[in-house]
C-alpha positions as CSV (number, residue, x, y, z in Angstrom):
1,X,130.1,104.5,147.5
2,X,132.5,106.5,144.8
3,X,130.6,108.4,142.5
4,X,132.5,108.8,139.0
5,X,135.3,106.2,139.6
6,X,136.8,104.8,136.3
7,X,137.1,101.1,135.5
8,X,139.3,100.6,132.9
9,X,139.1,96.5,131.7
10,X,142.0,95.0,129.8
11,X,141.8,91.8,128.2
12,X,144.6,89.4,129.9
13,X,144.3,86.9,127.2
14,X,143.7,86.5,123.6
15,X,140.1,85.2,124.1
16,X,138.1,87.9,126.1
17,X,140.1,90.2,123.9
18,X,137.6,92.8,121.9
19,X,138.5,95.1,118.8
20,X,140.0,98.1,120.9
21,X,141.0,95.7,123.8
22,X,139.5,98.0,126.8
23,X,136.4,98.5,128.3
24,X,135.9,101.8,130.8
25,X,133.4,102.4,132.6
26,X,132.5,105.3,135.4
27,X,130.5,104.5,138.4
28,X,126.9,106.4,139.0
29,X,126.0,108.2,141.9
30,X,125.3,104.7,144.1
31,X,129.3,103.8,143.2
32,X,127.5,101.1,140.8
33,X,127.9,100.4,136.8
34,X,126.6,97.3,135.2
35,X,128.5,95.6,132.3
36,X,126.0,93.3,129.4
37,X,128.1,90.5,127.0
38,X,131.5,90.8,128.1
39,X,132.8,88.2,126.4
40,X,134.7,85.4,128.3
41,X,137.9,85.7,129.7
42,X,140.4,87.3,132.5
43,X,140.5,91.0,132.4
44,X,142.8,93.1,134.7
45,X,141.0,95.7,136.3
46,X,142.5,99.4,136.7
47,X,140.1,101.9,139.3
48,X,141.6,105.6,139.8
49,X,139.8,108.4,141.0
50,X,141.5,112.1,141.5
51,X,141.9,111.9,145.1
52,X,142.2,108.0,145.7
53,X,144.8,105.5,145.8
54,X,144.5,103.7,141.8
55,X,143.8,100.1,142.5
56,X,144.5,97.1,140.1
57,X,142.7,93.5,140.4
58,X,141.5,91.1,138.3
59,X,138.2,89.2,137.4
60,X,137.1,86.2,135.2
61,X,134.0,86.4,133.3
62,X,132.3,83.2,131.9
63,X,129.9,82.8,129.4
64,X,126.1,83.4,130.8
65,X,127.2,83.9,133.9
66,X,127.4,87.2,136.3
67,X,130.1,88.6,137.7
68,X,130.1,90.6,140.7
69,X,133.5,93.1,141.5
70,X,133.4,94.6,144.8
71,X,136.8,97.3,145.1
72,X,137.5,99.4,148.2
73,X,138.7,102.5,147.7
74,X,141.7,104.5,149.8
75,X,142.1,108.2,150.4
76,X,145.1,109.0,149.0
């Protein structure tokens, strides 16, 4: 587990888009955050921590339904 990696969500479309368009979110000491009412939609994903390769993915949340993002971080 990465303690205080940063997940920075960008809305990929105009429907899961929010007022300031990111989300960002650092992970606890377990390498864990949870997100409550995302709204739906495909978000690209952007993880960087000082001393790890930044990663970029993607993941589509629906309505009501959780969403689980497993990333592996690389020593950079």
């Amino acid at each position: 587990p990465v303690k205080g990696a940063t997940f920075r969500f960008t809305a990929a479309d105009l429907k899961s888009s929010s007022s300031n368009g990111e989300i960002v979110k650092k992970t606890a000491d377990r390498g864990r955050f949870n997100l409550k009412n995302m709204a739906s939609g495909t978000y690209l994903v952007t993880v960087t921590k000082p001393g790890y390769v930044e990663k970029k993915v993607s993941v589509s949340i629906s309505d009501g339904e959780m969403a689980e993002l497993v990333v592996e971080m690389e020593r950079a």
